[in-house]
mmCIF file of the N, C-alpha and C atoms, coordinates in Angstrom:
data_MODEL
# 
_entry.id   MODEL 
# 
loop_
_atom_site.group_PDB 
_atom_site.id 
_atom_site.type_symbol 
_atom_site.label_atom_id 
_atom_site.label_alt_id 
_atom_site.label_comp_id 
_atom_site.label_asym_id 
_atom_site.label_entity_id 
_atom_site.label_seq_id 
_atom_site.pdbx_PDB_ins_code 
_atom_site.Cartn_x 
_atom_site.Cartn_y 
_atom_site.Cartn_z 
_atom_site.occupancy 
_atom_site.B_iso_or_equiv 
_atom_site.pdbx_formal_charge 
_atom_site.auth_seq_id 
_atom_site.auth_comp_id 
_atom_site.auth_asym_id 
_atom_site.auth_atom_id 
_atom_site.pdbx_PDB_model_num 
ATOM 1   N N  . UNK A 1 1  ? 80.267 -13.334 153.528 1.00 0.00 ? 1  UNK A N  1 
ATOM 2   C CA . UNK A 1 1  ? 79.373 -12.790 154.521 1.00 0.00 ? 1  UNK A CA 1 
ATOM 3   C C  . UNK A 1 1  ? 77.969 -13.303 154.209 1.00 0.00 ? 1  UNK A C  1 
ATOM 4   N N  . UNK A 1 2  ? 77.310 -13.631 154.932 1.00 0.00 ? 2  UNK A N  1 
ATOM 5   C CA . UNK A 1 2  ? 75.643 -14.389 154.678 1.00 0.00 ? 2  UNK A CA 1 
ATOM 6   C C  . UNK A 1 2  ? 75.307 -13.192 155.868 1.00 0.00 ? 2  UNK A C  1 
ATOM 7   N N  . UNK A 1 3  ? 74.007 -12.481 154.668 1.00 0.00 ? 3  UNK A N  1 
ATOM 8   C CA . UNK A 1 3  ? 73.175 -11.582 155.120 1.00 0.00 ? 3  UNK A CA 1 
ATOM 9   C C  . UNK A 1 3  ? 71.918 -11.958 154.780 1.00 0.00 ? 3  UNK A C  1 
ATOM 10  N N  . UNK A 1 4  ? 70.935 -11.755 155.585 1.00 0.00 ? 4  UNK A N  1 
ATOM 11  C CA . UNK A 1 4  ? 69.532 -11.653 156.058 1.00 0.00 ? 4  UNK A CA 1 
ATOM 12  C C  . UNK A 1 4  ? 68.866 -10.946 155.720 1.00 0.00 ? 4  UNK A C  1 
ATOM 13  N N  . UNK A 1 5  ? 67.765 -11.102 154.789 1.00 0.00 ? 5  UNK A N  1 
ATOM 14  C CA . UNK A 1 5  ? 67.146 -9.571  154.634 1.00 0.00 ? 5  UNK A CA 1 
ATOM 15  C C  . UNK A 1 5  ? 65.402 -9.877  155.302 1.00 0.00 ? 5  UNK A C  1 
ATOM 16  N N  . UNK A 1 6  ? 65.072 -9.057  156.112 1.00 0.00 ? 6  UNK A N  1 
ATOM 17  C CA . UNK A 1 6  ? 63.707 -8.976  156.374 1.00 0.00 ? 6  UNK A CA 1 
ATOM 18  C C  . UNK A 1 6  ? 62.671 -9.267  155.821 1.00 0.00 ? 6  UNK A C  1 
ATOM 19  N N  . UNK A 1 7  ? 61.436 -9.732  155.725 1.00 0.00 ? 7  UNK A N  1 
ATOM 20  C CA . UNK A 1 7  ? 60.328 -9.655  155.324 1.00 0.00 ? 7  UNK A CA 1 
ATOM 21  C C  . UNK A 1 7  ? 59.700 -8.206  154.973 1.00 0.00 ? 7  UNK A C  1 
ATOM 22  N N  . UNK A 1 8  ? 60.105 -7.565  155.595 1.00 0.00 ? 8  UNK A N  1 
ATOM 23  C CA . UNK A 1 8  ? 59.833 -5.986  155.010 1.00 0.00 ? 8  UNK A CA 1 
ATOM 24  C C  . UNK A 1 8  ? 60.619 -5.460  153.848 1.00 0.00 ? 8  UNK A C  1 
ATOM 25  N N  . UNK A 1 9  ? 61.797 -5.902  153.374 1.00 0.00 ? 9  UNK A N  1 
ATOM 26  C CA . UNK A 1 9  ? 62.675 -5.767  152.593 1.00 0.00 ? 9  UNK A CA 1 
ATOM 27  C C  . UNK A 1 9  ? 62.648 -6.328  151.477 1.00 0.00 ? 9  UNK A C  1 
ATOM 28  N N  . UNK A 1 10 ? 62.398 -5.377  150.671 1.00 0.00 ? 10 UNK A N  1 
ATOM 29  C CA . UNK A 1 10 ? 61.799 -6.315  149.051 1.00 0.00 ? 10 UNK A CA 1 
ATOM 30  C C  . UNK A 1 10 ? 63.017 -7.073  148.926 1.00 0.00 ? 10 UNK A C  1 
ATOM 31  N N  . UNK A 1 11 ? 63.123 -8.136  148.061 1.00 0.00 ? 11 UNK A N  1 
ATOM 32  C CA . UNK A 1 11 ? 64.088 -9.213  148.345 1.00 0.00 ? 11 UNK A CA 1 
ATOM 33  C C  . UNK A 1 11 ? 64.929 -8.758  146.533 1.00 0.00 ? 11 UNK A C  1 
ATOM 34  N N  . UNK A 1 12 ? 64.193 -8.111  146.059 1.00 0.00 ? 12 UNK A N  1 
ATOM 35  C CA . UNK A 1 12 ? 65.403 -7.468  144.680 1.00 0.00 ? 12 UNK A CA 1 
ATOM 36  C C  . UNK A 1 12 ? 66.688 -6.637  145.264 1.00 0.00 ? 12 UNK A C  1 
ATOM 37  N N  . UNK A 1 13 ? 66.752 -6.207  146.390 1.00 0.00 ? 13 UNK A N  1 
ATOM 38  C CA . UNK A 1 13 ? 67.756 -5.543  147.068 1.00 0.00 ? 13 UNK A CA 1 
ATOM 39  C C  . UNK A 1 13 ? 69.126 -6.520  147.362 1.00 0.00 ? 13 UNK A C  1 
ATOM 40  N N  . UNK A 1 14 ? 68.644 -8.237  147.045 1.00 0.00 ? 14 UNK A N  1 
ATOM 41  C CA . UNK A 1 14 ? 69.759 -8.952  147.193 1.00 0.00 ? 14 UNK A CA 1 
ATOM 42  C C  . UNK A 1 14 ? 70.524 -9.053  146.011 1.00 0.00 ? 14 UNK A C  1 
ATOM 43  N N  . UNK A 1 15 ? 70.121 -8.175  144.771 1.00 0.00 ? 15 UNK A N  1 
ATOM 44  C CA . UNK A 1 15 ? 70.831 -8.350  143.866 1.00 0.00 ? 15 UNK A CA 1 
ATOM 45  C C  . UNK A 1 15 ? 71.688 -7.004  143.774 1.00 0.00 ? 15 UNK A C  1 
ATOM 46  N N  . UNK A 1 16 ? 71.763 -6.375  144.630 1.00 0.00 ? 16 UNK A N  1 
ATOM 47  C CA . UNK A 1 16 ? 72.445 -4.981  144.929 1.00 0.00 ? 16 UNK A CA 1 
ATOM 48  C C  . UNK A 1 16 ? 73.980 -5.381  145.768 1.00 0.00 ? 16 UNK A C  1 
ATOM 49  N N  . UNK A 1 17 ? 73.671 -6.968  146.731 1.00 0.00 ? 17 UNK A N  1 
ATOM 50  C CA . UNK A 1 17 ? 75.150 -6.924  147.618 1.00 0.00 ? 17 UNK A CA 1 
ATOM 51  C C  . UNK A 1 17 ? 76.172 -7.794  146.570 1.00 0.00 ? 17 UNK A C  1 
ATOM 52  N N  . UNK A 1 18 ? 77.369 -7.821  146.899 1.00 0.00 ? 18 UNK A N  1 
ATOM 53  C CA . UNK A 1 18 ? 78.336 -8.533  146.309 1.00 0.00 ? 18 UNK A CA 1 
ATOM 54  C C  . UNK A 1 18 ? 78.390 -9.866  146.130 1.00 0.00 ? 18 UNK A C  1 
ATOM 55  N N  . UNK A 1 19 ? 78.915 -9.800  145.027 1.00 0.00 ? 19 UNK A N  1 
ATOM 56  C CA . UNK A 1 19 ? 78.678 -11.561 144.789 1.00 0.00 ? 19 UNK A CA 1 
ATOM 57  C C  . UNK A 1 19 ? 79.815 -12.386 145.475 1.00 0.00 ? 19 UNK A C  1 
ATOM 58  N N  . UNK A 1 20 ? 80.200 -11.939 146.427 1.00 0.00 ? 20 UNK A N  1 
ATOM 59  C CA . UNK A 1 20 ? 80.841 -12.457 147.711 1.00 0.00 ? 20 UNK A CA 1 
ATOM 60  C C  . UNK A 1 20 ? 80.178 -12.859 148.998 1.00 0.00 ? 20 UNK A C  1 
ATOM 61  N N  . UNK A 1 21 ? 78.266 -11.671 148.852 1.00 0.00 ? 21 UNK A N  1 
ATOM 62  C CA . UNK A 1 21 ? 77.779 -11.905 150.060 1.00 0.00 ? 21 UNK A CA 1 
ATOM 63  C C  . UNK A 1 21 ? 76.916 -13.155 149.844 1.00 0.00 ? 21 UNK A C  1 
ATOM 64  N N  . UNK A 1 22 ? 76.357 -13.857 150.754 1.00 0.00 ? 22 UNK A N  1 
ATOM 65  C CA . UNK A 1 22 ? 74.919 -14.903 150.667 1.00 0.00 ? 22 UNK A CA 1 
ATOM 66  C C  . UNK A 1 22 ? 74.005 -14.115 151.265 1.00 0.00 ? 22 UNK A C  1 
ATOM 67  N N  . UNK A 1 23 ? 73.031 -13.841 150.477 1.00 0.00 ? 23 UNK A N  1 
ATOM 68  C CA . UNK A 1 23 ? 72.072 -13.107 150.729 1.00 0.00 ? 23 UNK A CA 1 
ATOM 69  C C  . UNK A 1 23 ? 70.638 -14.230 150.955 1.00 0.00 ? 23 UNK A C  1 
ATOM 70  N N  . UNK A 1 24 ? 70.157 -14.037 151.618 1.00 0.00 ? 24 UNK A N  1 
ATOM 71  C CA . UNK A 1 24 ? 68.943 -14.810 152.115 1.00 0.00 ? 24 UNK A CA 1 
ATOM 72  C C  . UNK A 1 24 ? 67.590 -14.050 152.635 1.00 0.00 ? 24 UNK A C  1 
ATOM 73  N N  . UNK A 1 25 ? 66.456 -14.903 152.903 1.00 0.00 ? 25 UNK A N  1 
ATOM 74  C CA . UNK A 1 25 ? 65.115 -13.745 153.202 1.00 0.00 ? 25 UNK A CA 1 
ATOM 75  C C  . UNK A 1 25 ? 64.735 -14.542 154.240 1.00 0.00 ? 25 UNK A C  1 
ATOM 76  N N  . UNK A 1 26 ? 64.165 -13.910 154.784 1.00 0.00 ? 26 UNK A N  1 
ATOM 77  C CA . UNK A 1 26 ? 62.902 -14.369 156.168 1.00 0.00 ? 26 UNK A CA 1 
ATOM 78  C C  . UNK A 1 26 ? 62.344 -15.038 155.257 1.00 0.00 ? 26 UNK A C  1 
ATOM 79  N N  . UNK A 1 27 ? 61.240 -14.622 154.164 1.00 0.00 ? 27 UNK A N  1 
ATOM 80  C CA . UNK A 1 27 ? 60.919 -15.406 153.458 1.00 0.00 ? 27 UNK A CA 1 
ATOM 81  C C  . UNK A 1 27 ? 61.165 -16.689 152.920 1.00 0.00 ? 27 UNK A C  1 
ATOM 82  N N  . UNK A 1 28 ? 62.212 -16.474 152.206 1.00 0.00 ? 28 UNK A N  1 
ATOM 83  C CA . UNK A 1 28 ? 62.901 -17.723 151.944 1.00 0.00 ? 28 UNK A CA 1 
ATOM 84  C C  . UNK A 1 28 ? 63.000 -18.816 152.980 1.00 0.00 ? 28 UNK A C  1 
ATOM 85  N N  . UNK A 1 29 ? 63.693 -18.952 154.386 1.00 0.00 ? 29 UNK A N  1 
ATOM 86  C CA . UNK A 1 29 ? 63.688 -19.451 155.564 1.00 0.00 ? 29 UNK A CA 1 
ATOM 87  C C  . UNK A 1 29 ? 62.456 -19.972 156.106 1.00 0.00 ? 29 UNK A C  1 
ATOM 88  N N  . UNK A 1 30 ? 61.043 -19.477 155.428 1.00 0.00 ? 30 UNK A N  1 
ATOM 89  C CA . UNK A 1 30 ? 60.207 -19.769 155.964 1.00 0.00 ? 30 UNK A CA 1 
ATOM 90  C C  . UNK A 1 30 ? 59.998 -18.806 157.784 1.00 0.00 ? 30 UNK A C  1 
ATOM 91  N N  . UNK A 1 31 ? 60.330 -18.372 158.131 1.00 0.00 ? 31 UNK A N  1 
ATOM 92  C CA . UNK A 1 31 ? 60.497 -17.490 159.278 1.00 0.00 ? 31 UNK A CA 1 
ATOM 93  C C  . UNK A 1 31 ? 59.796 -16.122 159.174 1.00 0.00 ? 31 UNK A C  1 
ATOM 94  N N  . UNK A 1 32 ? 58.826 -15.961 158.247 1.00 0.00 ? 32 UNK A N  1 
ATOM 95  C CA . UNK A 1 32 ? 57.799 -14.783 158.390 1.00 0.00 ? 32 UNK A CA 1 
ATOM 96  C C  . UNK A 1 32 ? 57.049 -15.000 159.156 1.00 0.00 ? 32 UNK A C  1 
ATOM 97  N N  . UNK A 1 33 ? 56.309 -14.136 159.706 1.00 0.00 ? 33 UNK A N  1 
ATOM 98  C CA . UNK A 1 33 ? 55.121 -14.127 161.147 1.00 0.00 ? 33 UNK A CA 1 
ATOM 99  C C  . UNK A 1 33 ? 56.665 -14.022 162.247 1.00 0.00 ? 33 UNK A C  1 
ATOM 100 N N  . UNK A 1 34 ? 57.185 -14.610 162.585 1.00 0.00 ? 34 UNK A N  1 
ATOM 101 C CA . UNK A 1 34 ? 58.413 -15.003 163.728 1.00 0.00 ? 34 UNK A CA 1 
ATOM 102 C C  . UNK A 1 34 ? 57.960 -13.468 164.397 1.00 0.00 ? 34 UNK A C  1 
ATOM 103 N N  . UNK A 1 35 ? 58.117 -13.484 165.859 1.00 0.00 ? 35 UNK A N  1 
ATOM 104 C CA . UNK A 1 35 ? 58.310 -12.016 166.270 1.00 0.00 ? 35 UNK A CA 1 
ATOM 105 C C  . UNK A 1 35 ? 59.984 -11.642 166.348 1.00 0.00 ? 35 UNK A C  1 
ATOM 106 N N  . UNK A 1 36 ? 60.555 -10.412 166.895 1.00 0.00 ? 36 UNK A N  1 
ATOM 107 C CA . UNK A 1 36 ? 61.664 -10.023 166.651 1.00 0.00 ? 36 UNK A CA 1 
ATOM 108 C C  . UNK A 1 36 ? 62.476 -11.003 167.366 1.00 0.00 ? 36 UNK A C  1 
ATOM 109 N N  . UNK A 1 37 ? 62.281 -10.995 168.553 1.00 0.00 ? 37 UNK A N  1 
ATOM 110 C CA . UNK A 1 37 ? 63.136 -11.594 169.536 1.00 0.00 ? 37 UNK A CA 1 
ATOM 111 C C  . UNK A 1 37 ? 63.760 -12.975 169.169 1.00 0.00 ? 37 UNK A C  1 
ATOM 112 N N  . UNK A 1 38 ? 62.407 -13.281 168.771 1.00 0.00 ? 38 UNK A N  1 
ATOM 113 C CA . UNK A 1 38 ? 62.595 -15.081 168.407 1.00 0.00 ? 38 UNK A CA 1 
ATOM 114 C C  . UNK A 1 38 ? 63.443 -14.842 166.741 1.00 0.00 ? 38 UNK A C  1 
ATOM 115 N N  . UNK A 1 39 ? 63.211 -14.422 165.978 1.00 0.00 ? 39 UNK A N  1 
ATOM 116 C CA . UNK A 1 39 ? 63.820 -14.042 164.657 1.00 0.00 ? 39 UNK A CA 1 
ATOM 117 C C  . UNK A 1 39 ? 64.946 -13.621 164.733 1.00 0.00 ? 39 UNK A C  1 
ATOM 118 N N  . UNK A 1 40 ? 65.896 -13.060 165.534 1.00 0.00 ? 40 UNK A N  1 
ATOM 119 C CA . UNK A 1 40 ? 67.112 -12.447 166.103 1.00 0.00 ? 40 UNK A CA 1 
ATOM 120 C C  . UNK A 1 40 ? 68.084 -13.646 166.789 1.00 0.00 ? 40 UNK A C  1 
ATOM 121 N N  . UNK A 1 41 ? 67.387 -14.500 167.332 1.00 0.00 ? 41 UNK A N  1 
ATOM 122 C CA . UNK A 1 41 ? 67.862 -15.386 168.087 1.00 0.00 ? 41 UNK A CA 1 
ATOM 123 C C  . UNK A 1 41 ? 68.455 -16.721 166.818 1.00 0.00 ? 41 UNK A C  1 
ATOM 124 N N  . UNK A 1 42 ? 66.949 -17.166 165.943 1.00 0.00 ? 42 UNK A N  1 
ATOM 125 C CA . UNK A 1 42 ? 67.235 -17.593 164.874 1.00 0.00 ? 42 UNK A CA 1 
ATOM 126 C C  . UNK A 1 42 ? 68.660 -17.020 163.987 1.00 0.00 ? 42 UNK A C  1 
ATOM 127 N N  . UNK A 1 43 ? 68.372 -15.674 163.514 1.00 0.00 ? 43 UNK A N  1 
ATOM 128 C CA . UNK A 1 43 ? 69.514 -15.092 162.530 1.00 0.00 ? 43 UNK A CA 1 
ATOM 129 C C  . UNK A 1 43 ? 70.712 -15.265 163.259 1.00 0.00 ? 43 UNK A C  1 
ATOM 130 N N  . UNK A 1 44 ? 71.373 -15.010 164.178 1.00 0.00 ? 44 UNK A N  1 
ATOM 131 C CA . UNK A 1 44 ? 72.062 -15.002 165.255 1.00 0.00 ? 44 UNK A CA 1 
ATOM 132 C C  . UNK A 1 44 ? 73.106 -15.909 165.008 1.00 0.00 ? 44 UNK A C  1 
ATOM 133 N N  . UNK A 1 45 ? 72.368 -17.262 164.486 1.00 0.00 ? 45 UNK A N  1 
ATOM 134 C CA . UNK A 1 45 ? 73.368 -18.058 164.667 1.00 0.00 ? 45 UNK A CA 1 
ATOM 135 C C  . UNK A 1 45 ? 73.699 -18.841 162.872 1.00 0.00 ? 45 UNK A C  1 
ATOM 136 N N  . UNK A 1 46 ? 73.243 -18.236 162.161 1.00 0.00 ? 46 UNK A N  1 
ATOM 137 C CA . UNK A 1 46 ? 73.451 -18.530 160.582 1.00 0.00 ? 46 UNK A CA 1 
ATOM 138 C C  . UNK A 1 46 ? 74.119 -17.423 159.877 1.00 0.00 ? 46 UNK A C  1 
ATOM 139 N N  . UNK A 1 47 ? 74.005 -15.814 160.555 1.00 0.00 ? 47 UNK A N  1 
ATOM 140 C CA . UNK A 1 47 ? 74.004 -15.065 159.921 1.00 0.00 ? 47 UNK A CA 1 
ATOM 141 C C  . UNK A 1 47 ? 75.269 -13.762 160.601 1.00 0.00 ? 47 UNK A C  1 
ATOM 142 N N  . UNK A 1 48 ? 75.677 -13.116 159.284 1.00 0.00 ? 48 UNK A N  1 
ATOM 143 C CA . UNK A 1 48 ? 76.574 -12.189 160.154 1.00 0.00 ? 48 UNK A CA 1 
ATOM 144 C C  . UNK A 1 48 ? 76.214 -10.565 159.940 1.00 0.00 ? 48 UNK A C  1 
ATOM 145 N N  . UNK A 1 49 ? 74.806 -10.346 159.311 1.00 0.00 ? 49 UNK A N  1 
ATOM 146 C CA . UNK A 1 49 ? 74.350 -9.039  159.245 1.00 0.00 ? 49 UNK A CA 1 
ATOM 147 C C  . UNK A 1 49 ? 72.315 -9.863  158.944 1.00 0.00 ? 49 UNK A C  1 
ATOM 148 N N  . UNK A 1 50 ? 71.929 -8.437  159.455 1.00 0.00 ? 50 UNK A N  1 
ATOM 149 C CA . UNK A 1 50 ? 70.722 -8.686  159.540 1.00 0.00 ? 50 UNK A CA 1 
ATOM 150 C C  . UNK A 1 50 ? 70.320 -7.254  158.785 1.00 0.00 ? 50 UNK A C  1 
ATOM 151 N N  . UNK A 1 51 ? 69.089 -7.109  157.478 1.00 0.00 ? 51 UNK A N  1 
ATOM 152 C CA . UNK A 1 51 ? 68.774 -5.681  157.010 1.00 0.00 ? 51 UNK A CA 1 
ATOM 153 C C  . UNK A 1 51 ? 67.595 -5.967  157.499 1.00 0.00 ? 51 UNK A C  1 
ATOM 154 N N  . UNK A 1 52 ? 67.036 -5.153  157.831 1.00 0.00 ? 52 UNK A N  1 
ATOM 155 C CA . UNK A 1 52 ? 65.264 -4.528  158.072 1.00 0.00 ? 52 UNK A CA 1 
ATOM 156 C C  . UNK A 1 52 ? 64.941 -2.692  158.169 1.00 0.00 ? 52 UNK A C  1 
ATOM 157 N N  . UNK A 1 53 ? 64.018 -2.868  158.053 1.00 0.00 ? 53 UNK A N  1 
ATOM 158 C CA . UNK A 1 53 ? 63.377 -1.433  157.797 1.00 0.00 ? 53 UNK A CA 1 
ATOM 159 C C  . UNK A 1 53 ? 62.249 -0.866  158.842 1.00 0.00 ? 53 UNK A C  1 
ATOM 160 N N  . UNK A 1 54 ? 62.720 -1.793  159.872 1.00 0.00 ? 54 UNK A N  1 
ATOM 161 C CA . UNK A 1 54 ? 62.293 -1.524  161.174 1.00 0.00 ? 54 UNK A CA 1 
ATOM 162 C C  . UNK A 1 54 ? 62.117 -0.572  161.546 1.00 0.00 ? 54 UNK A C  1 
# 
């Protein structure tokens, strides 16, 4: 499973999912600032869960 974690989402929380998941950041991606819509559309197609604290 490749999960997404927000820019709002401290990124130590990726050491909490399974070492089965791919965990990744907005950050990382370079995709901070992005607004939702456009950031959703992005994740959408790399990703099969999205976390935020929206």
């Amino acid at each position: 499973m490749r999960v997404l974690l927000d820019e709002n989402v401290d990124s130590l929380l990726a050491s909490l999912f399974d070492e089965r998941c791919e965990v990744s950041t907005v950050r990382a991606r370079k995709w901070d600032g992005k607004k939702n819509g456009e950031l959703l559309r992005l994740a959408e197609v790399e990703f099969d869960a999205f976390v935020t604290m929206d």
